[in-house]
Backbone as a ProteinNet text record, in pm:
[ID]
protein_1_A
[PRIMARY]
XXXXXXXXXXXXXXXXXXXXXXXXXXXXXXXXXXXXXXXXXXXXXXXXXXXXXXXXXXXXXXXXXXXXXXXXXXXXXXXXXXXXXXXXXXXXXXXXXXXXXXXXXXXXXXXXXXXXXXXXXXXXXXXXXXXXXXXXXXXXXXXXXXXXXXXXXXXXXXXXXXXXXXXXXXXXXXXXXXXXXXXXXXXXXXXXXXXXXXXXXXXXXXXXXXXXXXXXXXXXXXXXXXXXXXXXXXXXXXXXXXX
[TERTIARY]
84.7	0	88.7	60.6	132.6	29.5	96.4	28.7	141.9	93.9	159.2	289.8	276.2	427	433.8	601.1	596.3	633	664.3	699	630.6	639.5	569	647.6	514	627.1	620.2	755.1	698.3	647.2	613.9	494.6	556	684	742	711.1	715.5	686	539.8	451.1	301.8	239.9	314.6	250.9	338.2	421.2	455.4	340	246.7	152.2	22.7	-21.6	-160.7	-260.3	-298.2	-370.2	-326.8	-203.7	-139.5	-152.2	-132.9	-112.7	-166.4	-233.4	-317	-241	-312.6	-301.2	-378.5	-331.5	-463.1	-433.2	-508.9	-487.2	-553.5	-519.5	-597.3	-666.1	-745	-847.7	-951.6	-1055.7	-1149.1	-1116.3	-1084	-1052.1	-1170.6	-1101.6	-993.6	-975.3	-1041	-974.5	-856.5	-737.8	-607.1	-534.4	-505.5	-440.3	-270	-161.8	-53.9	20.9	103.9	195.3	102.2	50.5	-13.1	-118.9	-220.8	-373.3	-427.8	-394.8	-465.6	-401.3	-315.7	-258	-344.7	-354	-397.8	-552.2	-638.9	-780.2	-797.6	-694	-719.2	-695.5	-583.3	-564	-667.2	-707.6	-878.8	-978.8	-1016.9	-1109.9	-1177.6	-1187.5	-1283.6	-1329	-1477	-1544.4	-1525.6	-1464.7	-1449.4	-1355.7	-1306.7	-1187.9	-1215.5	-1136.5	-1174.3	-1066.8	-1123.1	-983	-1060.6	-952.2	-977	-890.6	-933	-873.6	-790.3	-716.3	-706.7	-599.5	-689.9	-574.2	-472.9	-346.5	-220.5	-250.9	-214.5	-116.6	-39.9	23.5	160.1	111.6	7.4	19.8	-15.7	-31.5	-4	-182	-164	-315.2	-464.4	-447.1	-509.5	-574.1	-511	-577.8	-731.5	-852.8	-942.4	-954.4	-1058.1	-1085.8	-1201.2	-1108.9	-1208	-1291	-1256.9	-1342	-1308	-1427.6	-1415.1	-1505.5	-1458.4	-1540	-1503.6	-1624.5	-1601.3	-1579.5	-1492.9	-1460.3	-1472.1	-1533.2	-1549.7	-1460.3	-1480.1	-1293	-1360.8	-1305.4	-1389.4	-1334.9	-1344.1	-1323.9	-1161	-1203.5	-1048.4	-919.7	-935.7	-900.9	-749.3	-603.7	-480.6	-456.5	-311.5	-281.9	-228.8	-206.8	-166.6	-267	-378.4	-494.4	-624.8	-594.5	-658.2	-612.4	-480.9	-468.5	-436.9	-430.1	-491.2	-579	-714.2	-831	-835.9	-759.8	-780	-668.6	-622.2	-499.3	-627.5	-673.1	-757.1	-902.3	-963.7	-998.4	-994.7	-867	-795.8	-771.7	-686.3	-689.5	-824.9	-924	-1071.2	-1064.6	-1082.3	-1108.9	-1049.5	-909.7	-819.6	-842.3	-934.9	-894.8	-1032.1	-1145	-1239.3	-1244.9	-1151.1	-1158.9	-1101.3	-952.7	-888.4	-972.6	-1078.1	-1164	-1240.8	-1287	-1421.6	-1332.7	-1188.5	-1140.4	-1124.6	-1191.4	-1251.1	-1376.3	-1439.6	-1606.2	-1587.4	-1731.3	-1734.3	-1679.8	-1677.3	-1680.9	-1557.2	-1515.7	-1419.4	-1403.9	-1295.7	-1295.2	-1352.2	-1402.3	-1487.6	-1347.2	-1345.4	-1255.2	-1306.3	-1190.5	-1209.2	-1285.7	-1334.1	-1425.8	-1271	-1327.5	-1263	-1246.9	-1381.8	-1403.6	-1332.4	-1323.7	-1294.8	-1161.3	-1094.1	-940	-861.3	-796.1	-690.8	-561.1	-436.2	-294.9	-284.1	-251.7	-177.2	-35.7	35.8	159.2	202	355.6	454.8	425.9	430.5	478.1	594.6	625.9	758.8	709.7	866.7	845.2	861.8	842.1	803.4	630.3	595.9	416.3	408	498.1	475.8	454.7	525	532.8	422.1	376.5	267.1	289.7	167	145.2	30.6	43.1	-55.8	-157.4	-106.1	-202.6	-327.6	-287.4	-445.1	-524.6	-680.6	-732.1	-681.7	-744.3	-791.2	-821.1	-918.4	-980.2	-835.4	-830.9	-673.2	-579.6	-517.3	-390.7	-443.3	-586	-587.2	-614.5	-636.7	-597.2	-480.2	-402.1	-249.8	-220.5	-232.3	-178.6	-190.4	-317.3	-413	-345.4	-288.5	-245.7	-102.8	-9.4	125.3	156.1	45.3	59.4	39.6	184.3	262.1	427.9	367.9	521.7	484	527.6	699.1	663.7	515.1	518.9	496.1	354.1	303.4	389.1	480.2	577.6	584.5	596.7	568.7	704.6	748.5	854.1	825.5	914.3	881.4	1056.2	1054.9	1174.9	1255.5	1263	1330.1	1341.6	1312.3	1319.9	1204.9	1212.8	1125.7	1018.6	902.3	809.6	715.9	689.5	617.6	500.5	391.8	239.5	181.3	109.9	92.6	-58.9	-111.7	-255.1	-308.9	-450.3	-506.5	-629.7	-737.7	-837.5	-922.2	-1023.1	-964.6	-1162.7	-1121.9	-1246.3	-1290.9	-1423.4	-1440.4	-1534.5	-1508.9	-1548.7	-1665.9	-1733.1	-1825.8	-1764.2	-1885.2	-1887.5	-1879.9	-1792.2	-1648.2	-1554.7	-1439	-1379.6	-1249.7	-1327.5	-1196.9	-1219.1	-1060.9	-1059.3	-890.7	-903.3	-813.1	-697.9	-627	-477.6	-435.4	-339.9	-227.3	-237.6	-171.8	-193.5	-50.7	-49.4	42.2	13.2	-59.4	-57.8	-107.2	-50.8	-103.8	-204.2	-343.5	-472.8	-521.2	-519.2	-523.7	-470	-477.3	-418.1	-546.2	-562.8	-666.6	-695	-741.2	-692.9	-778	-854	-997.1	-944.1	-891.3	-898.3	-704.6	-668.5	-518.9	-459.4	-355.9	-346.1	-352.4	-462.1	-534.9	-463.6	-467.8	-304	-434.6	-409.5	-518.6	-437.9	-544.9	-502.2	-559.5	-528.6	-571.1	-766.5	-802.7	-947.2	-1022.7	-1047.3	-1055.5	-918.6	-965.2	-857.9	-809.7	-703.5	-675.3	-613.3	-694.7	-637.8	-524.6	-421.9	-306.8	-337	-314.5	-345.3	-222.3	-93.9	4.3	119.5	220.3	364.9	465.5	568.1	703.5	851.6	880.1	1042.6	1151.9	1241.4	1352.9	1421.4	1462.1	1494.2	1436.1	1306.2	1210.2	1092.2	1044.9	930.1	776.8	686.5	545	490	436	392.3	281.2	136.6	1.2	-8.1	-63.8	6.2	-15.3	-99.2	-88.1	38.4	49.2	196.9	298.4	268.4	465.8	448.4	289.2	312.2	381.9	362.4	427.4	541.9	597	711.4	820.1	746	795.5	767.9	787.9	755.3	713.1	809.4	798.7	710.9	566.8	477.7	347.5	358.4	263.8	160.5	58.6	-41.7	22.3	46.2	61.5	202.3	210.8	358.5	309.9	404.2	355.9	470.9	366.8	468.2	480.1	570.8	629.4	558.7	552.7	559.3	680	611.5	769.7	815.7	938.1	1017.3	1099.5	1071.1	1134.2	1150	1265	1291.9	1365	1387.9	1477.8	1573.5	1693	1793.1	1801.2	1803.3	1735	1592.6	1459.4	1370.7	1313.6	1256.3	1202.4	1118.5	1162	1068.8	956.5
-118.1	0	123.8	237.7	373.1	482.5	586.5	676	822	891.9	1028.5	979	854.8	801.3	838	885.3	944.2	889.5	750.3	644.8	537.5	473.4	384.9	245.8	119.7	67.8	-92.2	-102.8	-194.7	-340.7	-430.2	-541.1	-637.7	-637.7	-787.5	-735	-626.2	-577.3	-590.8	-563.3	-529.9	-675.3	-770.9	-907.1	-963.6	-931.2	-1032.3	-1005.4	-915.6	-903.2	-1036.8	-1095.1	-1186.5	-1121.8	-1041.8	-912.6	-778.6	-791.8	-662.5	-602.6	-431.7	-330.2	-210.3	-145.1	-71.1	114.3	207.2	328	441.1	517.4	645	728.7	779.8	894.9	971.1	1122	1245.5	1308.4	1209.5	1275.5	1197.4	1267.3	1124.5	1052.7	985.9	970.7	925.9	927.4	969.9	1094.1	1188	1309.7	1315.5	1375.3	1454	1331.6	1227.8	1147.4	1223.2	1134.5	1204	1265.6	1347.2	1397	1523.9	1588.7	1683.2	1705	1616.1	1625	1735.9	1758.4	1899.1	2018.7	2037.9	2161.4	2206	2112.2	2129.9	2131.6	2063.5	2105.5	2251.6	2291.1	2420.8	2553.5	2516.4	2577.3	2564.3	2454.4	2475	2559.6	2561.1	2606.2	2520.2	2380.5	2257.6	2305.6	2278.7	2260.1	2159.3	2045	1917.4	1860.3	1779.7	1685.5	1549.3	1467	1334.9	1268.8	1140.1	1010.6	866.1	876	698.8	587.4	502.9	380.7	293.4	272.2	200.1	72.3	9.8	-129.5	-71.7	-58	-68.5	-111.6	-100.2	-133.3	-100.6	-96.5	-62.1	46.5	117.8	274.3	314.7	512.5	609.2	668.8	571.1	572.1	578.2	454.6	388	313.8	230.3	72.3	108.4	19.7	21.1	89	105.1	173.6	90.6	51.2	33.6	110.4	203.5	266.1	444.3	531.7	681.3	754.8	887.4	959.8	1073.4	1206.4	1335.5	1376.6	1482.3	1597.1	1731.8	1846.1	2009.6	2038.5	2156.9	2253.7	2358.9	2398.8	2542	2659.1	2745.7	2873.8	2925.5	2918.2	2960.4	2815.1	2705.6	2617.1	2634.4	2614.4	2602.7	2470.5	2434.1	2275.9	2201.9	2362.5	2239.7	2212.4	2291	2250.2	2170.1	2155.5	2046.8	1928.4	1881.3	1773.5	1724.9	1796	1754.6	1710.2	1734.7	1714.8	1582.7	1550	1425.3	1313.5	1360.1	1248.8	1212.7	1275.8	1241.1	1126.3	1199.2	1092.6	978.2	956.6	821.4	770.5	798.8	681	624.4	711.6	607.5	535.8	571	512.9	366.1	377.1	259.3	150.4	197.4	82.8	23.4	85.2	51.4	-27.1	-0.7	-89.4	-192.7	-222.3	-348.2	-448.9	-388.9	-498.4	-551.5	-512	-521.2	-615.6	-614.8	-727.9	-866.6	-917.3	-1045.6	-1102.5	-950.5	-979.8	-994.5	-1056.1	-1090.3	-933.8	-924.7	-845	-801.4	-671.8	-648.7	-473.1	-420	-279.5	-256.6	-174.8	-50	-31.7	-54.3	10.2	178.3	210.9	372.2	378.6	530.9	555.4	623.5	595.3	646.3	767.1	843	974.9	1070.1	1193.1	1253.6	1288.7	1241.5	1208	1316.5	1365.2	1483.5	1474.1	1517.9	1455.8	1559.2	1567.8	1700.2	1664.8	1719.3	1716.6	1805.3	1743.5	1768	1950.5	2041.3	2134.5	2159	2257.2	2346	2470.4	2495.9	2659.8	2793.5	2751.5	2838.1	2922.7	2809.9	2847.5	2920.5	2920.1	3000.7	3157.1	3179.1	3336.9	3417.9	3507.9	3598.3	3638.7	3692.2	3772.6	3854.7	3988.6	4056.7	4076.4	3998.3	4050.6	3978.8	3886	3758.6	3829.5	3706.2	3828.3	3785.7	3865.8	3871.3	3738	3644.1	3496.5	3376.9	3457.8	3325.4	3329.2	3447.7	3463.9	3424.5	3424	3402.7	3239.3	3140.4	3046.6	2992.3	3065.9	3027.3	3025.6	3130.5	3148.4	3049.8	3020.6	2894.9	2780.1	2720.5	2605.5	2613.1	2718.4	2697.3	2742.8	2707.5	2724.3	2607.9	2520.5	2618.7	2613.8	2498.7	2484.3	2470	2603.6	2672.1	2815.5	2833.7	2950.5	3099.2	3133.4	3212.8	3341.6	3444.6	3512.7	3611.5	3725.7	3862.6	3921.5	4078.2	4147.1	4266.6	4312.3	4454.6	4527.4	4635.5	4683.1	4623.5	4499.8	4402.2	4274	4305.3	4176.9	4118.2	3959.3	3845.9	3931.1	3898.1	3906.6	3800.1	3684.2	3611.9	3613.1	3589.4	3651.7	3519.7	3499.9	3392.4	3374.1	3471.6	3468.1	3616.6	3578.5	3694.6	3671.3	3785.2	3739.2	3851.4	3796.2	3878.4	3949.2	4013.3	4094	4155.3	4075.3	4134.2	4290.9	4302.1	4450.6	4474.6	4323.7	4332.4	4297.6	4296.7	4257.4	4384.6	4409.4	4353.6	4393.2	4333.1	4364.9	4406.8	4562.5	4632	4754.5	4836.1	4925.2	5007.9	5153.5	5240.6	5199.6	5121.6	5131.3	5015.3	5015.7	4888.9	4775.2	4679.8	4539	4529.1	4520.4	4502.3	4691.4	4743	4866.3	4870.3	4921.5	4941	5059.1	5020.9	5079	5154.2	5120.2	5071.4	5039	5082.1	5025.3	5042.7	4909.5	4944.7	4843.9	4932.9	4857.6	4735	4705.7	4583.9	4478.9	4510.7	4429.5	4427.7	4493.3	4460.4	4578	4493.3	4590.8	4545.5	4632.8	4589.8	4647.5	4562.2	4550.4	4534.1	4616.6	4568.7	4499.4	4399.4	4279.9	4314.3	4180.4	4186.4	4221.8	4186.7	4168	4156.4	4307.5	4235.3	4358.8	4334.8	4360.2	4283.2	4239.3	4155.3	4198.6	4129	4216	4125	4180.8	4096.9	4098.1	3989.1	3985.6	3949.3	3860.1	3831.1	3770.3	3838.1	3847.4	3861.7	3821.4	3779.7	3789.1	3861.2	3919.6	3815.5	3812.5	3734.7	3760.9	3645.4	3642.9	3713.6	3724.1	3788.2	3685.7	3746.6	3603.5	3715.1	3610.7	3583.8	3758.1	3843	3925.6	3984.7	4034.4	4072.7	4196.4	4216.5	4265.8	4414.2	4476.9	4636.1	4629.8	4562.6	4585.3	4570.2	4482.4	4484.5	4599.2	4649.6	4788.4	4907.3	4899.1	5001.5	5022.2	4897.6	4840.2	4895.5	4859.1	4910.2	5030.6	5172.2	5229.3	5219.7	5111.7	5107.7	5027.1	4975.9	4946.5	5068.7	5179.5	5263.4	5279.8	5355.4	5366.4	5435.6	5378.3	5428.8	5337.6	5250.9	5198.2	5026	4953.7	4886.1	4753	4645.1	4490.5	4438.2	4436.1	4313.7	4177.5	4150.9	3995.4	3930.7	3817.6	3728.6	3666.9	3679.2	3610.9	3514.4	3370.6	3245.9	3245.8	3205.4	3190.6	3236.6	3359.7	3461.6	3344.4	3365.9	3353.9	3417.2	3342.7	3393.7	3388.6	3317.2	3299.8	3241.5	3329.8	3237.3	3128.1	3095.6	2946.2	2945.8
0	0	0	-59.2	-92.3	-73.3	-81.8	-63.7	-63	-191.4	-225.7	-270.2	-368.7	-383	-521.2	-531.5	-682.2	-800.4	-776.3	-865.9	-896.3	-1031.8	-1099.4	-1046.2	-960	-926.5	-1038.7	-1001.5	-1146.5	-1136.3	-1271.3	-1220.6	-1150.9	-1159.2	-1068.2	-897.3	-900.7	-722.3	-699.5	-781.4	-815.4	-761.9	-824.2	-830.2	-699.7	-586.6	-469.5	-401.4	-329.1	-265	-341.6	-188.4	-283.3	-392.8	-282.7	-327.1	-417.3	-432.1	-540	-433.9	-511.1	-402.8	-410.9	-304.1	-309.7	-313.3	-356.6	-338.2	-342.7	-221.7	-153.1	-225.4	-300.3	-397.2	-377.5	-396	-323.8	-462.1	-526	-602.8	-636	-723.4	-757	-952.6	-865.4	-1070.1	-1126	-1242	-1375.4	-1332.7	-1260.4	-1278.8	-1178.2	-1239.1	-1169.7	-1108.9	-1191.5	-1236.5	-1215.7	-1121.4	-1106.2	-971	-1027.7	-912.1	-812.5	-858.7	-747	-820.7	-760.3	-776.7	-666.9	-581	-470.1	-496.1	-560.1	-630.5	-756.2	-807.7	-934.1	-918.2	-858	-812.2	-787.6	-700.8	-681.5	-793.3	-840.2	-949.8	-1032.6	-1042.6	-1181	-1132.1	-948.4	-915.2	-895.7	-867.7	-884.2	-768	-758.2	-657.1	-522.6	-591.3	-429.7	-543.3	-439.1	-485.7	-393	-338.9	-282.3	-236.5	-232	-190.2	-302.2	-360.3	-454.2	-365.7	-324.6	-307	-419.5	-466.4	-642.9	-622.1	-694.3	-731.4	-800	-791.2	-891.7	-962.7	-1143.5	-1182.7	-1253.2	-1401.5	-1470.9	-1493.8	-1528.6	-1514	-1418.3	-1511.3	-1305	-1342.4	-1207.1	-1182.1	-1209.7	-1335.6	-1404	-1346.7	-1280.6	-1189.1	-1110	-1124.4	-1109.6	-941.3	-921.9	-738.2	-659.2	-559.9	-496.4	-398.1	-400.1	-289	-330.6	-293.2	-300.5	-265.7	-174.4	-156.7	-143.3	-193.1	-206.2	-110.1	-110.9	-27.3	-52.3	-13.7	-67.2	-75.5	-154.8	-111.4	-80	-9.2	125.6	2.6	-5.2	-76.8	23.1	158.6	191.1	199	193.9	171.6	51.1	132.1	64.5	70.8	-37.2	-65.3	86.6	208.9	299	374.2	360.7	443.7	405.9	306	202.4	211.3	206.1	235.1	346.5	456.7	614.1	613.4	536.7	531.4	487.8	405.1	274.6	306.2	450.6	501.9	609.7	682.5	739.4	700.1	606.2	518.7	415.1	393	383.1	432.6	606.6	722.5	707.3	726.9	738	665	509.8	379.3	418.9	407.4	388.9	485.6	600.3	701.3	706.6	585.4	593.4	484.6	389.4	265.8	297.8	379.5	359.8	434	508	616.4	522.6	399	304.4	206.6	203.4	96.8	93.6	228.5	236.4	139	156	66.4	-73.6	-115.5	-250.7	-316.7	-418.3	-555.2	-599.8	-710.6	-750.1	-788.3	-783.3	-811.3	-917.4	-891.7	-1031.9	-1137.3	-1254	-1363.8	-1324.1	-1385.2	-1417.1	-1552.5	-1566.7	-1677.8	-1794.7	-1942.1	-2010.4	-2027.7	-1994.6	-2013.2	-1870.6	-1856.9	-1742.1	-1719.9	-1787.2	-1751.8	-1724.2	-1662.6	-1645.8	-1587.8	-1608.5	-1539.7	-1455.2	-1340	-1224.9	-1253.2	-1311.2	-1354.3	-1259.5	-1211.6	-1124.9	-1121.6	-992.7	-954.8	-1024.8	-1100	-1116.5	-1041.9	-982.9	-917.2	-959.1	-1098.6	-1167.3	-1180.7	-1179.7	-1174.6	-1048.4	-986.6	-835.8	-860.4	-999.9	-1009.5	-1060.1	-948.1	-977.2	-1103.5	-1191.4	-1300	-1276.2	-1231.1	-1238.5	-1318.1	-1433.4	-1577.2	-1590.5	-1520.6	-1521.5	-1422.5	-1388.8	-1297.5	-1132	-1057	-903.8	-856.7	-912.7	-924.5	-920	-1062.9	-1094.3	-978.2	-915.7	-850	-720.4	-704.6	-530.5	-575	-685	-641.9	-614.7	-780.9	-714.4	-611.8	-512.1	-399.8	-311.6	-293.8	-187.7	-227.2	-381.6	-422.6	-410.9	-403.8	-378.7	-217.8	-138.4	20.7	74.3	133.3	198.8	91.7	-47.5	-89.7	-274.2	-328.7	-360.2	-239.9	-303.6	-192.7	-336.1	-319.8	-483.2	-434.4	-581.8	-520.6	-650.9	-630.7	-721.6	-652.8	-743.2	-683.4	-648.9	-571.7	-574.8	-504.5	-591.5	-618.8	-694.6	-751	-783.7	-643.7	-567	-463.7	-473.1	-425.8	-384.3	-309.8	-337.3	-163.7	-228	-108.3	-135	-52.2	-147.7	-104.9	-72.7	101.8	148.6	123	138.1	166.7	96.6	33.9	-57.7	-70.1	-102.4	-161.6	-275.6	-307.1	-488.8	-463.7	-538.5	-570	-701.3	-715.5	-861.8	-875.6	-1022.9	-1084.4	-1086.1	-1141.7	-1208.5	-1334.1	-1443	-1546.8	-1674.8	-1753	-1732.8	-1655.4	-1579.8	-1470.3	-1451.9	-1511.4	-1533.7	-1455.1	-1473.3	-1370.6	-1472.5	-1370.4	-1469.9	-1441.7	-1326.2	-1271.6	-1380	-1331.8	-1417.7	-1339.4	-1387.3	-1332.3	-1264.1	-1127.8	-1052.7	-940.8	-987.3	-921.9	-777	-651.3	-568.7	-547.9	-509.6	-536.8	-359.8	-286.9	-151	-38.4	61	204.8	248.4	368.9	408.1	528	628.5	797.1	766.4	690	710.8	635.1	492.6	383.2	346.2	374.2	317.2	232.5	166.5	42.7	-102.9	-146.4	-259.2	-412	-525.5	-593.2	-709.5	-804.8	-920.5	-1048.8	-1099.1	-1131.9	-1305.4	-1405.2	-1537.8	-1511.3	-1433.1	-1383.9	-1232.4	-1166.4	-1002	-966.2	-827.7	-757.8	-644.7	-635.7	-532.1	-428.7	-283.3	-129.9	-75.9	-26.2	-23.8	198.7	217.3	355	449.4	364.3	439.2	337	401.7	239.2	371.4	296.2	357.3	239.3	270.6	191.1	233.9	120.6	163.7	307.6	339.6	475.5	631.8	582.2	699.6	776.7	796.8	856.7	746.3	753.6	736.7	857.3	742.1	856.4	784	856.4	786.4	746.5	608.5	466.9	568	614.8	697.9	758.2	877.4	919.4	839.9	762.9	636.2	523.5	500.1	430.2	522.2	653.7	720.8	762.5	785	782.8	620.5	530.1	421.7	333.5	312.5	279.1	93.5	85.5	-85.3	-116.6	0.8	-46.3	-37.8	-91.5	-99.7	-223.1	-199.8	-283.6	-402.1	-521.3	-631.1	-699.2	-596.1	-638.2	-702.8	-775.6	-850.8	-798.4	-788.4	-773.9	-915.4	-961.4	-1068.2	-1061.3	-1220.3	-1205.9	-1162.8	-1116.2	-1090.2	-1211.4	-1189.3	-1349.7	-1321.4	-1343.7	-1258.6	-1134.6	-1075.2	-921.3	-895.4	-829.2	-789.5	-695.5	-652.3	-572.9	-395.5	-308.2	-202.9	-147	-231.4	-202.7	-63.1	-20.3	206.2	156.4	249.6	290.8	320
[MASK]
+++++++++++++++++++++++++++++++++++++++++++++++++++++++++++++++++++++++++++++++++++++++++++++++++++++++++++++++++++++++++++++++++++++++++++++++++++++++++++++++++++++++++++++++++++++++++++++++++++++++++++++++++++++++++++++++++++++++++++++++++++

């Protein structure tokens, strides 16, 4: 049995178990098939995601399921608090399925239709682009929390943006500033940064070699986050990036 394992294992290992070998997968398939299925849920915006039980075998995560069930994704819901959720509900899952593999029957095949791969994290996708909207960047954010960690510049330095939440225009959702422009400070909501669409409220950011601090106090802290001043996209992975 496996679980969050990143390798294909192969059939001479597949076949020493009586039973073959089982794996907890943090989605419902066919969909998000792969290396980071709860990253990538979030990044689509999916509504719920799950736990599949699945028989192995020579492909990645193909093998029929025996067992699954949905899980929501909360709106404030990030990849590390999501899959707290979905470690939690796989201990159940699993210890409820291996008791049931005495009983008659056999795993469900997967459907042909539905199919989608969550292909490996690069930390590249980590890098903000102001140009998309308010919507898009606050999922990024939620899906690269707590690891590469979603990250824009300003002055030319790292600041990586932990937590955000986006606000729309209306229809269509536009507005006069630039995309990356600071619009806002504001004791309730943050600091609000207008986006390709939306404006997004930044609630908690952290600069190289600093700690995690909530976005009012690190605007005051920093003067070069003022109203009228503009964050960069991020452009690959800067050197020096926090943890």
């Amino acid at each position: 049995m496996v679980a969050a394992y990143g390798l294909l294992l192969p059939p001479e290992v597949l076949t020493i178990p009586v039973r073959g070998c089982l794996n907890i997968h943090a989605s419902l398939l066919p969909r998000w098939r792969g290396a980071a299925p709860v990253q990538r849920a979030l990044l689509a915006g999916d509504n719920e995601t799950g736990i599949s039980i699945m028989q192995m075998d020579a492909g990645l995560d193909t093998g029929p399921v025996w067992s699954r069930s949905a899980l929501p994704i909360d709106p404030t819901d990030t990849a590390g608090s999501l899959l707290d959720r979905l470690a939690r509900l796989g201990a159940t899952m699993i210890g409820d399925t291996l008791a049931s593999l005495d009983q008659p029957g056999e795993p469900e095949a997967q459907p042909a239709g539905g199919v989608t791969y969550a292909h490996k994290i690069d930390k590249r996708e980590a890098a903000i682009d102001f140009n998309q909207s308010a919507s898009q960047i606050e999922r990024q954010i939620r899906a690269f929390d707590p690891v590469p960690g979603a990250f824009c510049l300003i002055g030319g330095q790292l600041l990586k943006v932990w937590s955000a939440r986006c606000e729309a225009l209306g229809e269509p959702c536009t507005h006069i500033h630039s995309p990356g422009q600071i619009i806002e400070i504001d004791d309730q909501r943050g600091i609000g940064v207008a986006c390709g669409e939306g404006v997004l409220w930044l609630h908690s950011l952290q600069r190289a070699g600093g700690r995690r601090q909530d976005a009012r106090a690190f605007a005051r802290a920093h003067p070069a986050l003022a109203i009228g001043s503009r964050l960069e996209p991020g452009t690959g992975v800067p050197n020096g990036a926090p943890g």
